[in-house]
C-alpha positions as CSV (number, residue, x, y, z in Angstrom):
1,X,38.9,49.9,-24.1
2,X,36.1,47.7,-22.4
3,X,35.6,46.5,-19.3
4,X,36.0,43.0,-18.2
5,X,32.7,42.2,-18.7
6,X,29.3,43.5,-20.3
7,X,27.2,45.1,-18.2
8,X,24.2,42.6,-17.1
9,X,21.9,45.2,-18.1
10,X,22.5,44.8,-22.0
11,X,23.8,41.3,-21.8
12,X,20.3,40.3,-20.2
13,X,18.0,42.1,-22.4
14,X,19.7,41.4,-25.6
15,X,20.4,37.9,-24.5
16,X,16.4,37.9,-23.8
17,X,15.6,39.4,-27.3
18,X,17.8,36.8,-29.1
19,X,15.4,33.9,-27.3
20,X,12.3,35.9,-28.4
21,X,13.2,36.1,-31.9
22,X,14.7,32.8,-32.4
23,X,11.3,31.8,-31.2
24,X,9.4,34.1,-33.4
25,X,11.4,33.4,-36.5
26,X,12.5,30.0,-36.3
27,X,9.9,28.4,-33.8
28,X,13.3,26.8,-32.3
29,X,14.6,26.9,-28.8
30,X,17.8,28.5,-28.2
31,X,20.7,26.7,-27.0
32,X,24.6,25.9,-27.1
33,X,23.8,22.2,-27.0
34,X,22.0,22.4,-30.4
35,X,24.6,24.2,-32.0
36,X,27.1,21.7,-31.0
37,X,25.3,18.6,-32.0
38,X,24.7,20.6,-35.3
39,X,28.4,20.7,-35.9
40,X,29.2,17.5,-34.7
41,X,26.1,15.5,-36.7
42,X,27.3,18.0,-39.6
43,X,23.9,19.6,-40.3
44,X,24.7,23.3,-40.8
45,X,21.5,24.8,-40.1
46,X,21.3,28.2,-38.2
47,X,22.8,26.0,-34.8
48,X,25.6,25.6,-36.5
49,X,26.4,29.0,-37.7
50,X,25.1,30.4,-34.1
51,X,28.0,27.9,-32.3
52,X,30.1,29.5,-34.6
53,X,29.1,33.4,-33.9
54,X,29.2,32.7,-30.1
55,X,32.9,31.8,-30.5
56,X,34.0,34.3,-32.5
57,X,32.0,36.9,-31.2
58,X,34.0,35.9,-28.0
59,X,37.1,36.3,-29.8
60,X,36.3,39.6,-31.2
61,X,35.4,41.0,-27.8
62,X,38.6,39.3,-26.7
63,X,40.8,41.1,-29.2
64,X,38.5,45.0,-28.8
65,X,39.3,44.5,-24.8
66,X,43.2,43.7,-25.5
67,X,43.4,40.2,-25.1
68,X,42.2,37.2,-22.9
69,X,41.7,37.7,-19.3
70,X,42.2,34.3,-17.9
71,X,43.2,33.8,-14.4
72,X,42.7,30.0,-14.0
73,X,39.5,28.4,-13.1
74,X,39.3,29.3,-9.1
75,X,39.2,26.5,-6.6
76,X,40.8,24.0,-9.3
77,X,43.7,26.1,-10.0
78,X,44.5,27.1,-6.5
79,X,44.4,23.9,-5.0
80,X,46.5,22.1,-7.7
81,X,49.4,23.9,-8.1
82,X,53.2,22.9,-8.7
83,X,54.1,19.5,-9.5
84,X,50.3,18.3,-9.3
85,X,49.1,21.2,-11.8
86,X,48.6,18.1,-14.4
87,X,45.1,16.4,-12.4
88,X,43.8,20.0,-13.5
89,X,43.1,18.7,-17.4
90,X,41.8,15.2,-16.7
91,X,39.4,16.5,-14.3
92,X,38.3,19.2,-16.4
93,X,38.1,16.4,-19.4
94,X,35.7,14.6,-17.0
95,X,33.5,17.5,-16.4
96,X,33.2,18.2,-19.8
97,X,32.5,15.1,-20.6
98,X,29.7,14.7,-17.5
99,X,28.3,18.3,-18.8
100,X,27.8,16.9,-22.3
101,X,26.0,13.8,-21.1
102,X,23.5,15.7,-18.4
103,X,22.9,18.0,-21.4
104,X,21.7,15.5,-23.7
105,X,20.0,13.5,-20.8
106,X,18.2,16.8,-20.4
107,X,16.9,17.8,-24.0
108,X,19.4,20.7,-23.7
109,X,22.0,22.7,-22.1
110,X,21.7,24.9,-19.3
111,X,21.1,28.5,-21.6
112,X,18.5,26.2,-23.7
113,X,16.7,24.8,-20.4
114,X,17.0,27.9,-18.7
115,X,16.5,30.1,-21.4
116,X,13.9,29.1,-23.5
117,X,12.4,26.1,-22.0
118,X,11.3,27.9,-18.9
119,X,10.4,30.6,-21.0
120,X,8.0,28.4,-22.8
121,X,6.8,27.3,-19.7
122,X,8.2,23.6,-20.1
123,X,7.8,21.6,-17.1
124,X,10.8,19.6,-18.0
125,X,13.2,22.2,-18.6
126,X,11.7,23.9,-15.5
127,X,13.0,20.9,-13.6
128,X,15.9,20.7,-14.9
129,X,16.6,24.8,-14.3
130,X,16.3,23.8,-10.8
131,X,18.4,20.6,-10.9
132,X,21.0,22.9,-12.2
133,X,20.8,25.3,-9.7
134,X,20.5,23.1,-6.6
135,X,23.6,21.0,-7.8
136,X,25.7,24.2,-8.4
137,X,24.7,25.4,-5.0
138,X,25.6,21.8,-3.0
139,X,28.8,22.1,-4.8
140,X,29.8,25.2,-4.1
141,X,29.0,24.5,-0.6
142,X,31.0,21.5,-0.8
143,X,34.2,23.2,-2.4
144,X,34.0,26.2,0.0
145,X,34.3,23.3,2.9
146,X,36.8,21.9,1.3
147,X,38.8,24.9,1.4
């Protein structure tokens, strides 16, 4: 019924809209980080409940499209296969684990940074949109040689 994926031209705009009014209405950035510290600090303010739409929004779309359409996570799952399929949780629990940190050593995740700190024209978050990027593109690099 739909396709994989929604079309970047009304996930972009709409995903833009949703930073503009967030910042017109609730003079707040907008973020996955805050929602998640939200929950976890148990303040249910509007992060909270926005943590909550994005995942069941993602489940709705899930069950209109017919289901989940997982195929593993790339590199990670076509390198450890078989017997050593296991190292693919504990390094994913490490990542995790490393993405939380840099997002709270960075005032906010990657959407919030990139989002709505550059779009307020922070410096910080403008540096740290570009420490994103540049370590996403060494890696990649480094994974593709790897391969």
């Amino acid at each position: 019924m739909l396709h994989h994926q929604l079309a970047w031209y009304i996930g972009g705009p709409a995903l833009g809209l949703c930073v503009v009014a967030t910042r017109l209405l609730l003079n707040a950035r907008l973020g996955v980080t805050g929602g998640f510290s939200a929950v976890v600090e148990r303040k249910w303010d509007w992060r909270a409940f926005f943590l909550f739409g994005l995942i069941a929004g993602a489940v709705v779309f899930a069950l209109i499209a017919g289901g989940p359409d997982f195929h593993g996570y790339g590199w990670l799952t076509d390198t450890f296969t078989g017997s050593s399929r296991w190292v693919v949780g504990p390094i994913l629990f490490v990542a995790g684990i490393l993405i939380g940190f840099g997002a709270k050593t960075a005032g906010g995740c990657t959407s919030g940074n990139g989002l709505s700190g550059v779009s307020m024209q922070s410096v910080a978050a403008i540096a740290a949109t570009a420490t994103f990027f540049a370590t996403a593109i060494v890696v990649s690099f480094v994974i593709k040689g790897l391969t």
